[in-house]
N, C-alpha and C positions, 0 to 999 in steps of 0.2 A: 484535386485537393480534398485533403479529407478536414473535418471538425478536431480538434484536440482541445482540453482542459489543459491549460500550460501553467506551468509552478514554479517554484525556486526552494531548491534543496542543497547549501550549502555554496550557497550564491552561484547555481549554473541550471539553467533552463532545462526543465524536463518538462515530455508530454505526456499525456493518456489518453487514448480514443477517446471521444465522449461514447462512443457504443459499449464498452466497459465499465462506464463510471455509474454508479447509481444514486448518490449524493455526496454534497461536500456538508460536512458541520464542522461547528464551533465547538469542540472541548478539549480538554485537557485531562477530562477524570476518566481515568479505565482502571481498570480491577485488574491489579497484580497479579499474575502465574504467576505459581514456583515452579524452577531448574527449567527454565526459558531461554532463550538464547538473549544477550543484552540487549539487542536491535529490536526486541519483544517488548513494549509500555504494557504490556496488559490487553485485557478483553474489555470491547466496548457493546454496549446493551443495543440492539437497534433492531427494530420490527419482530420480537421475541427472538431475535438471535444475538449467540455473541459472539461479537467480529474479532481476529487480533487484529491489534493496531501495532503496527512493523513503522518504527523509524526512519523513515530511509537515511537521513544523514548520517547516522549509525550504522545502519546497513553498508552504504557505499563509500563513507570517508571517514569509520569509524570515530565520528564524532557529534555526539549530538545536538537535536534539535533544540536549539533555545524555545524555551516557552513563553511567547509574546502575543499579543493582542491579536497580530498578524497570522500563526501559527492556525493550519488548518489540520481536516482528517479528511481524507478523498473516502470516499468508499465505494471500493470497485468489487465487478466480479471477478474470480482465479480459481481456475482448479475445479468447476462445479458447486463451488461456494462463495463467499465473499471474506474480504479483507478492506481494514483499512490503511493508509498510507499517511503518516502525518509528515507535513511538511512545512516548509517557512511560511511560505506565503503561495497565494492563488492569483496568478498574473492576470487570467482572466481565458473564454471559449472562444480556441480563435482560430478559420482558417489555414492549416500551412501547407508546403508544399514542399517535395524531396531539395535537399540541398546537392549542388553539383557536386561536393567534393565526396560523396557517399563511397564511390566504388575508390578511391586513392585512400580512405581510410579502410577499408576490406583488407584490402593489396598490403598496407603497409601492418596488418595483424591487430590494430589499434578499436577496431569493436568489438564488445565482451556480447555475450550471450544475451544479457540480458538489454543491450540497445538494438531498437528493430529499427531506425534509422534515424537520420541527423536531417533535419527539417529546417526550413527557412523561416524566421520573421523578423522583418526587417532587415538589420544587420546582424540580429544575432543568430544564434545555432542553437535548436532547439534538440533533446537528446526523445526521442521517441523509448519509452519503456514498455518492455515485453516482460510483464509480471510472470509468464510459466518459466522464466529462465532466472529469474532475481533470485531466487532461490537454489542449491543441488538440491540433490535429488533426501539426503539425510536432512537434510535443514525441513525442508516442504512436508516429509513425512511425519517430522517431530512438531512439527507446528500444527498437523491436522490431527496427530494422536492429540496434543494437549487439548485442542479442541472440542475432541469424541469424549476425552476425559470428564471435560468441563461441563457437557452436554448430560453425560452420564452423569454424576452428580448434581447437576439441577434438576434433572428427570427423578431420581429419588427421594431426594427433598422436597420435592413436589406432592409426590405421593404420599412422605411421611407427614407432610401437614394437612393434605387430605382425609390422612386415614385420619388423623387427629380433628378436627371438625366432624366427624364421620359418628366417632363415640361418645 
């Protein structure tokens, strides 16, 4: 049995290792890219970096996330960096364990890339997410350029207000 962070995204159970996760917060404010993909809210400020915050209800049922009291931001590692993941709600860290019907959903072609398995608790089906697959390969690229972008012009704004205290 391993530990997962289990949520609700579009009213269906997903998980996240907790060995992935680095914190969940509360917001709703991120800084808008431009020519982003829609499933893109923005970049979120967090330990001098800025994370995108990726919709998943957007992402996965092209529909999004209501913004409620309930509404979280996971923040996990992906890719050698982080991201965050906003979602409905934070069901809570909880034990789970492989579901029997794992290899009948393989067989019948019905798991995508990015589910790394269908997990038990209780009675329900929990969908285990593998963030290196939630993305292709152009989606993941474009979202680490806007990034390098974003990086890249904080690093010189930094500097032109430096030089300017400087004189």
């Amino acid at each position: 049995m391993e530990q997962y962070v289990v949520f609700k995204s579009h009213d269906q159970l997903f998980g996240l290792p907790v060995t992935i996760v680095r914190r969940v917060v509360e917001t709703n404010k991120f800084i808008p890219l431009p020519e982003v993909a829609d499933y893109v809210l923005g970049v979120y400020e967090y330990e001098e970096q800025m994370l995108p915050i990726i919709d998943l209800g957007r992402k996965l049922f092209n529909d999004f996330t209501e913004q409620t009291q309930e509404a979280k931001v996971i923040l996990c590692n992906w890719k050698e960096q982080a991201l965050g993941i906003y979602v409905e709600k934070i069901v809570g860290i909880v034990y789970l364990e492989t579901n029997d019907n794992e290899k009948e959903l393989e067989k019948a072609k019905l798991k995508r890339g990015y589910v790394g398995k269908f997990l038990k608790m209780k009675d329900d089906v929990v969908i285990s997410l593998e963030l290196d697959y939630l993305f292709d390969n152009n989606e993941a690229d474009g979202l680490v350029e806007s990034l390098d972008d974003l990086e890249a012009d904080q690093a010189l704004k930094s500097s032109d207000s430096e030089d300017g205290e400087n004189e």
